[in-house]
SEPA-600124 format. One record per residue (C-alpha): z, x, y; residue in one letter; residue number from 1. Coordinates in steps of 0.1 Angstrom, whole numbers, plus 5000, padded with zeros to 4 digits. Layout:
BEGIN
    c3    c1    c2  r    k
     Z     X     Y  a  NUM
...
***
This chain:
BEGIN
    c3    c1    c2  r    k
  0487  6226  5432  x    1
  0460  6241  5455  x    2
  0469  6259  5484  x    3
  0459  6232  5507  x    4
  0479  6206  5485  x    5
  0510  6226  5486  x    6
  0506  6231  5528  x    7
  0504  6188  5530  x    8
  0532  6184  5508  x    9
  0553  6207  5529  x   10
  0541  6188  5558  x   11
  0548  6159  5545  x   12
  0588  6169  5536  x   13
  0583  6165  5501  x   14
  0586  6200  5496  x   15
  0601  6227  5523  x   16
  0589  6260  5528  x   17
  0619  6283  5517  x   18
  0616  6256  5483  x   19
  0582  6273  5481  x   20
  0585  6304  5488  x   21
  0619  6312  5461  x   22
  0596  6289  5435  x   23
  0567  6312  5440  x   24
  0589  6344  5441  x   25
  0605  6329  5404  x   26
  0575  6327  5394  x   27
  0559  6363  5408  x   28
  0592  6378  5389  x   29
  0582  6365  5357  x   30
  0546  6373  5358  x   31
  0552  6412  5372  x   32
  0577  6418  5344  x   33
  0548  6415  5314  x   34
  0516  6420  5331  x   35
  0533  6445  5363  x   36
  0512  6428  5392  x   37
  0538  6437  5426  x   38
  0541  6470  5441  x   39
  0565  6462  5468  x   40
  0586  6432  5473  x   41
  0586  6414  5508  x   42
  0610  6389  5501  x   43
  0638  6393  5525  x   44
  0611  6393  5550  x   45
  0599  6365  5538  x   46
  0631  6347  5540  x   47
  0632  6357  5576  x   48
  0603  6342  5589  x   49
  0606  6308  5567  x   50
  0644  6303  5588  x   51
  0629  6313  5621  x   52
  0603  6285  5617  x   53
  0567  6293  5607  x   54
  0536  6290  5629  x   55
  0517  6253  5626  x   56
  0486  6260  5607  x   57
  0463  6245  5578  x   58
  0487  6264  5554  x   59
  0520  6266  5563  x   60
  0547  6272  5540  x   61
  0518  6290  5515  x   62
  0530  6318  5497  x   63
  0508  6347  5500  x   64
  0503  6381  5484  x   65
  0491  6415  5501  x   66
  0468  6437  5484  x   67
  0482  6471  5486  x   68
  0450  6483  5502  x   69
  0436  6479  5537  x   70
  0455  6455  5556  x   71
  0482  6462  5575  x   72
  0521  6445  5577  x   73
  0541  6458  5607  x   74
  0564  6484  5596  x   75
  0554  6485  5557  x   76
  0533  6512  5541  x   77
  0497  6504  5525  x   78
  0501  6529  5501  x   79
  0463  6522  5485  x   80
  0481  6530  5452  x   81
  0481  6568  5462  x   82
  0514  6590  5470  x   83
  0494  6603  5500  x   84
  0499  6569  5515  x   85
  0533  6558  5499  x   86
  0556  6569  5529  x   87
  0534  6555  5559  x   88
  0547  6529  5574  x   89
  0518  6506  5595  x   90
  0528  6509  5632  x   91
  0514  6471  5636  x   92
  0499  6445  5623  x   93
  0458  6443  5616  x   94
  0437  6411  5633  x   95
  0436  6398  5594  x   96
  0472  6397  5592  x   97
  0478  6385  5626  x   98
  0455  6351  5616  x   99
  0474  6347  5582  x  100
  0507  6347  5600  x  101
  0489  6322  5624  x  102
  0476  6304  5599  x  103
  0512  6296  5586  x  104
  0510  6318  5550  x  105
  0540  6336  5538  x  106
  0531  6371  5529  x  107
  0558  6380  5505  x  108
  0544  6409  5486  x  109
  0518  6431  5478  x  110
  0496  6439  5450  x  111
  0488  6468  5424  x  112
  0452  6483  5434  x  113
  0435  6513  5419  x  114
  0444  6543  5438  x  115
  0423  6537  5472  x  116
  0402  6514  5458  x  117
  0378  6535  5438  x  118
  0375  6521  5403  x  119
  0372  6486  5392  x  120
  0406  6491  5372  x  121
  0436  6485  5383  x  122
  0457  6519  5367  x  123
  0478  6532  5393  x  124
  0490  6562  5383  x  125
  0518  6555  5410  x  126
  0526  6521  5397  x  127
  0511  6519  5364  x  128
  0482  6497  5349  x  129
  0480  6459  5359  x  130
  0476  6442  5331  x  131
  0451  6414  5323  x  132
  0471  6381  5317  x  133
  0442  6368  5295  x  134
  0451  6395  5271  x  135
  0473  6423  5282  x  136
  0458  6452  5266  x  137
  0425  6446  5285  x  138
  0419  6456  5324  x  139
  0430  6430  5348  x  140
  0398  6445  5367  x  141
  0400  6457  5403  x  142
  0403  6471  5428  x  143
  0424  6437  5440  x  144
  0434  6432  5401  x  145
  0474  6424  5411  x  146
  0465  6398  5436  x  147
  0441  6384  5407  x  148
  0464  6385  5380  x  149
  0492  6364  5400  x  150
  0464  6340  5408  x  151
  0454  6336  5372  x  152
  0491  6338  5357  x  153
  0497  6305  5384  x  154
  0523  6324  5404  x  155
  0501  6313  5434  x  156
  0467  6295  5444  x  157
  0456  6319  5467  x  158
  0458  6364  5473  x  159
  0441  6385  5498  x  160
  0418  6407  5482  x  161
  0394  6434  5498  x  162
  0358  6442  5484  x  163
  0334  6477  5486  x  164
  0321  6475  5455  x  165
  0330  6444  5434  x  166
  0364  6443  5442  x  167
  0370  6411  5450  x  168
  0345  6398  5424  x  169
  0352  6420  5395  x  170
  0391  6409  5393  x  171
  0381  6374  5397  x  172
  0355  6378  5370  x  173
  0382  6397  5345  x  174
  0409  6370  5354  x  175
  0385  6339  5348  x  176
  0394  6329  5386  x  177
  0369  6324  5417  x  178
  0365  6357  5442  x  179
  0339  6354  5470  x  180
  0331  6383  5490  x  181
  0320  6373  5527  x  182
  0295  6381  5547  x  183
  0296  6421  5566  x  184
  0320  6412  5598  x  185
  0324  6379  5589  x  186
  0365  6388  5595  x  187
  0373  6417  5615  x  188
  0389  6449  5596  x  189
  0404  6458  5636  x  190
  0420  6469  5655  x  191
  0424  6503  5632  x  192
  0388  6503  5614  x  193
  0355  6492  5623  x  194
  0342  6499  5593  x  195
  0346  6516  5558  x  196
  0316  6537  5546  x  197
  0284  6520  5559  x  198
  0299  6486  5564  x  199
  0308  6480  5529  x  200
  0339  6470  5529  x  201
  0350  6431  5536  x  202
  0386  6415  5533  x  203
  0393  6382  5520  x  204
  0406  6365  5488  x  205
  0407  6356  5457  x  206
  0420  6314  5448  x  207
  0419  6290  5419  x  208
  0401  6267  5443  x  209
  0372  6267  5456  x  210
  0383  6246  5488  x  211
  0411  6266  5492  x  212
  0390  6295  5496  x  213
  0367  6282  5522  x  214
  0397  6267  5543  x  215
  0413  6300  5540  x  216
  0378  6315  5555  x  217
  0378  6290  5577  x  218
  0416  6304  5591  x  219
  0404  6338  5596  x  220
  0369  6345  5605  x  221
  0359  6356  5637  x  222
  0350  6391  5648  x  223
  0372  6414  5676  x  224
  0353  6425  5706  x  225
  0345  6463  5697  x  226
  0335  6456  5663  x  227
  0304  6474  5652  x  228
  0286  6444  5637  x  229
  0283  6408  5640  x  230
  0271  6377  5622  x  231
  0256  6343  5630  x  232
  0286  6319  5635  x  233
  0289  6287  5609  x  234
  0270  6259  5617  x  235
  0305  6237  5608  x  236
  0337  6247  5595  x  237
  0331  6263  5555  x  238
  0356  6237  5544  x  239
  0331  6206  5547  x  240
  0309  6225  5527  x  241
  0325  6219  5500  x  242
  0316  6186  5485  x  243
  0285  6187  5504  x  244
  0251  6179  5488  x  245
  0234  6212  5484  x  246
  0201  6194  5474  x  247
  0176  6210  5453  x  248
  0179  6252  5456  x  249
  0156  6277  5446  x  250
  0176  6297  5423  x  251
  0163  6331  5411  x  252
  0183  6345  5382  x  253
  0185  6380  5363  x  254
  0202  6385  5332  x  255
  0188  6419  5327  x  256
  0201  6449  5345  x  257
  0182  6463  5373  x  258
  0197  6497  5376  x  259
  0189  6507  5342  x  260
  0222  6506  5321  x  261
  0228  6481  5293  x  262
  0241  6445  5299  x  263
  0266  6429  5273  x  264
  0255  6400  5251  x  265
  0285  6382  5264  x  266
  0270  6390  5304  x  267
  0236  6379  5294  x  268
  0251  6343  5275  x  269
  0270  6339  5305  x  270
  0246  6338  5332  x  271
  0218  6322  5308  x  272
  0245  6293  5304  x  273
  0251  6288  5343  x  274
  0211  6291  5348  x  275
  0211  6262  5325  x  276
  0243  6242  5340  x  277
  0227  6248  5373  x  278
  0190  6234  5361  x  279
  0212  6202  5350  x  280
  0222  6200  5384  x  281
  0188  6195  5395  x  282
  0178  6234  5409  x  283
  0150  6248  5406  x  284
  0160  6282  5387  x  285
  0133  6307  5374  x  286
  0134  6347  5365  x  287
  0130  6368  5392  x  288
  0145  6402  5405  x  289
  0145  6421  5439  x  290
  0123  6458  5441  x  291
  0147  6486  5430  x  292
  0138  6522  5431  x  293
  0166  6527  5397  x  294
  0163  6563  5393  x  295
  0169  6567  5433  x  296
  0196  6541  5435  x  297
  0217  6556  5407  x  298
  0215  6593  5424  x  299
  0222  6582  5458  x  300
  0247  6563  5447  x  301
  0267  6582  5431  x  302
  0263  6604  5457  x  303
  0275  6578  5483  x  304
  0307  6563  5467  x  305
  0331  6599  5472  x  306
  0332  6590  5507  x  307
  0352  6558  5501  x  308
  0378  6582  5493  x  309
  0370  6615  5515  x  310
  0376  6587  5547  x  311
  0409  6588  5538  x  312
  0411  6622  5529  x  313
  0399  6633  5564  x  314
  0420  6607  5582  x  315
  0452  6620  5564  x  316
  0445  6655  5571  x  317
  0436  6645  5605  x  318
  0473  6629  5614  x  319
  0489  6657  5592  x  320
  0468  6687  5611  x  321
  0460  6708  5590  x  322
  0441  6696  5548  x  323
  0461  6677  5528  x  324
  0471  6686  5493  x  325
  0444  6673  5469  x  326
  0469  6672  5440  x  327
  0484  6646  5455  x  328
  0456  6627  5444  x  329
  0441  6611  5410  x  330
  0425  6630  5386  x  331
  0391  6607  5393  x  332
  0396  6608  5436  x  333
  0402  6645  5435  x  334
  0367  6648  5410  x  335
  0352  6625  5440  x  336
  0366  6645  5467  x  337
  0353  6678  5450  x  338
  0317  6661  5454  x  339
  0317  6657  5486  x  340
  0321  6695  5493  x  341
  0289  6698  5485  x  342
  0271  6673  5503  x  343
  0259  6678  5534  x  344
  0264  6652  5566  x  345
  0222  6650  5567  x  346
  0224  6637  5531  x  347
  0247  6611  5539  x  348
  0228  6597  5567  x  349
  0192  6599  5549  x  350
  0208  6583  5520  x  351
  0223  6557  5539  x  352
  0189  6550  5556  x  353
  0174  6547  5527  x  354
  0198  6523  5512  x  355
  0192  6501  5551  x  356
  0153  6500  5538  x  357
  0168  6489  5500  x  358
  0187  6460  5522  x  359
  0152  6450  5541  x  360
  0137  6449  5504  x  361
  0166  6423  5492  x  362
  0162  6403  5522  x  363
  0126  6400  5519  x  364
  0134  6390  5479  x  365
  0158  6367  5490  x  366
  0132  6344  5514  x  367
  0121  6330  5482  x  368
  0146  6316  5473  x  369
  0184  6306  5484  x  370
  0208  6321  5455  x  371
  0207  6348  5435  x  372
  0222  6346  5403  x  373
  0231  6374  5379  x  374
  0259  6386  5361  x  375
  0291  6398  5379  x  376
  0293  6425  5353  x  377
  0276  6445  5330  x  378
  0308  6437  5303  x  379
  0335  6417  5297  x  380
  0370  6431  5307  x  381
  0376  6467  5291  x  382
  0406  6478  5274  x  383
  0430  6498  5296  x  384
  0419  6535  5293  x  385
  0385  6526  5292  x  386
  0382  6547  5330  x  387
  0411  6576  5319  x  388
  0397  6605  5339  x  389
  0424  6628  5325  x  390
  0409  6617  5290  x  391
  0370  6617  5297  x  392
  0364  6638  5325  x  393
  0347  6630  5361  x  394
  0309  6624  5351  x  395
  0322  6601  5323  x  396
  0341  6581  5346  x  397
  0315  6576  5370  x  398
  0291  6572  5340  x  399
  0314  6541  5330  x  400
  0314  6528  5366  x  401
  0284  6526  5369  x  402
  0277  6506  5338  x  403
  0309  6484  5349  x  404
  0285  6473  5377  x  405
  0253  6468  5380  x  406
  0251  6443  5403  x  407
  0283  6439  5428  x  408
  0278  6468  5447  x  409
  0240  6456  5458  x  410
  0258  6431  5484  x  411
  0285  6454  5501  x  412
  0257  6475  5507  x  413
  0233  6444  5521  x  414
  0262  6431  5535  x  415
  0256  6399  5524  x  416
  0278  6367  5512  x  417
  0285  6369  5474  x  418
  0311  6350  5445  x  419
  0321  6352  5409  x  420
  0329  6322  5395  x  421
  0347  6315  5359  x  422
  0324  6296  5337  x  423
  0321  6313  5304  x  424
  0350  6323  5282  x  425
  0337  6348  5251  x  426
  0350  6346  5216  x  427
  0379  6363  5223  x  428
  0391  6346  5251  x  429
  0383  6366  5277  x  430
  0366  6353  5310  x  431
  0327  6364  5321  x  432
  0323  6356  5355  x  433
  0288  6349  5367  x  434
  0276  6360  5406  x  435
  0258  6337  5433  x  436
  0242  6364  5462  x  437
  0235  6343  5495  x  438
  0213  6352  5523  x  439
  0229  6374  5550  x  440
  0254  6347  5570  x  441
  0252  6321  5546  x  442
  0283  6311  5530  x  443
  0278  6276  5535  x  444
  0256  6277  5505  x  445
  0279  6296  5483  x  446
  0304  6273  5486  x  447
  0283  6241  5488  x  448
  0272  6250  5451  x  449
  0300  6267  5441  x  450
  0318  6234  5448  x  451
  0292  6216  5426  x  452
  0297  6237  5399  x  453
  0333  6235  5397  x  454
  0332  6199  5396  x  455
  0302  6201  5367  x  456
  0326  6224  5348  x  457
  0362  6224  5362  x  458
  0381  6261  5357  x  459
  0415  6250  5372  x  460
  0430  6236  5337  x  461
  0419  6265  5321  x  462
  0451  6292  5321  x  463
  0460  6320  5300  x  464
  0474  6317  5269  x  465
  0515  6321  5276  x  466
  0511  6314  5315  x  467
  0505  6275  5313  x  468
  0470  6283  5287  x  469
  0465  6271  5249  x  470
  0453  6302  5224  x  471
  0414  6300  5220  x  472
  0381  6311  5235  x  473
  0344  6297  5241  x  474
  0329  6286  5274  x  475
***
């Protein structure tokens, strides 16, 4: 069932909310003992709300996973995946999980991430690597790769999942699922952060539906007063988007890669085959790329992404008082946090100014037409070990990220609305997701035609092998 199916049937009394929850925790077990998806257990907490009586809201009675990263459950750590976080208990709840416990969801555990987010793996040396359920010796993706993998496994319809670089679409694009990353301040990250790293960071979710994943936004967008940015309200609520006639789009699509690395063949059938599905539909789709200084890009960039980590460096060191131990981090995070000791506050803001006039230049490309299609990465899920810093050294890594994806990262840093969605399968089975970029604000048009291609070509039937799936491949 979708998420908004099992809320009405729970309503209705066909189903109760504790018959829910231990279903979806039987479930959760089974998947987290092959493909090891749960870093902490909620479920006695869980239990507790369901027999106090849950809030009235579109989902009540939903089971719901926590990312390990970002969002904050009164009196549980976030541990991020790292053991400098592991014994931190949040002192309160964020906004985010203040709406999902309004909305009626039952958050009863949280998910394996990368260690603070910064690869699009999800290998925890703390937990251990989260496996893909589409074939278990391949990366599940990341950095929300446990929420994805109990979403594609059927544990659940619907996770919370966070995105700076891909990380809601990569997992989604790895785990044959859809993942949409909303627009910059679309939902608050307060009280506690106003923003990660030049705004970006964004928090919402990964689903199996794509109505589920608008009602969800729907539940929890909204800004707090403080926050450092704003965008334009929704004309109606994102849920009657879905369904809607999205008439006949100008759809500019790329299925080469713009930052100079290599795409896969696999990549470059999957997004020629959704160009295609979506000229069936009626669009208008041609060739057509935004202006990219390459060269530029790929040295600022590197140079930007340590601070994702040094934030929480500083922060820890901050609380602590004096600098916390460094080997307390990942071999790949401590390589990151080495980098930033040599660069200089001045560089951070020039480069962040020019990546402002980069976002100007993709706005500008993006008044000609309303979606951007591309591929949402540059290959098809890698085998675990395919990002082992011990094994292959910093500058390999990063190397390897940076061919991972060549085209996420371009809308956490425009701060624009952006989805993977599972239309391709390759000869071995796995999924290649392909990425829809909408203008700054404009989710109603992701999920208008996101809708429409899910009904063209439905994704929902399609499970892993072992988890509800038949063995096979092919789109």
């Amino acid at each position: 069932m979708t998420a908004l199916d099992l809320a009405a049937r729970i309503a209705a009394g066909g189903l109760s909310a504790g018959e829910a929850l231990e279903e979806a925790v039987s479930r959760t077990e089974a998947v987290d003992a092959r493909l090891n998806a749960v870093t902490r257990t909620l479920y006695e907490e869980a239990r507790g709300e369901v027999a106090a009586g849950l809030p009235q809201g579109p989902f009540t009675g939903v089971p719901f996973p926590l990312k390990d990263l970002s969002i904050s459950y009164a009196g549980v750590p976030t541990t991020g995946g790292s053991r400098a976080l592991a014994n931190l208990p949040a002192p309160r709840d964020s906004e985010l999980m203040r709406r999902y416990r309004a909305a009626g969801l039952v958050a009863y555990c949280k998910t394996n991430t990368p260690e603070l987010g910064s690869l699009g793996t999800t290998e925890p040396l703390l937990f251990g690597p989260c496996r893909n359920p589409w074939s278990p010796e391949h990366s599940c993706g990341g950095s929300s790769g446990g929420s994805a993998v109990l979403v594609a496994a059927r544990a659940v319809p619907m996770a919370h999942a966070t995105d700076g670089a891909g990380s809601i679409r990569i997992p989604a694009s790895c785990c044959g699922i859809f993942g949409l990353k909303p627009t910059r301040a679309r939902i608050t990250m307060g009280p506690d952060v106003g923003e990660a790293v030049g705004g970006i960071a964004n928090e919402h979710a990964v689903s199996i539906s794509v109505r589920d994943n608008a009602a969800l936004l729907d539940a929890t967008h909204g800004g707090m007063a403080g926050d450092p940015y704003a965008c334009p309200p929704p004309a109606r609520p994102f849920v009657e988007e879905v369904g809607a006639d999205p008439g006949r789009l100008r759809i500019a699509f790329t299925d080469r890669s713009i930052t100079g690395t290599t795409l896969h063949p696999d990549c470059v059938a999957a997004v020629r085959d959704t160009a295609r599905l979506l000229e069936d539909l009626g669009h208008h789709v041609e060739e057509a790329a935004p202006p990219l200084d390459a060269e530029t890009f790929h040295e600022f960039y590197i140079r930007f992404w340590p601070f994702t980590v040094a934030r929480h460096e500083r922060r820890l060191s901050r609380a602590a008082g004096s600098p916390i131990d460094r080997s307390l981090f990942e071999p790949f995070n401590r390589y990151l946090l080495d980098l930033t000791d040599g660069i200089l506050a001045a560089d951070y803001l020039a480069d962040l100014a020019w990546f402002h006039g980069m976002s100007r230049d993709f706005a500008a490309f993006m008044e000609g037409c309303d979606l951007w299609l591309t591929p949402t990465l540059g290959h098809p899920p890698p085998r675990l070990g395919h990002f082992d810093c011990d094994r292959l050294g910093g500058p390999e890594v990063m190397s390897r990220f940076m061919q991972f994806l060549p085209f996420t990262p371009f809308a956490n840093l425009t701060g624009q609305p952006s989805a993977s969605l599972p239309l391709y399968w390759n000869a071995e089975g796995l999924p290649v997701g392909s990425l829809l970029t909408a203008r700054y604000g404009d989710e109603a048009t992701l999920f208008r035609v996101s809708a429409q291609l899910e009904a063209a070509r439905p994704w929902a039937g399609k499970m892993p092998p072992g988890f509800g799936g038949k063995e096979g491949g092919g789109h």
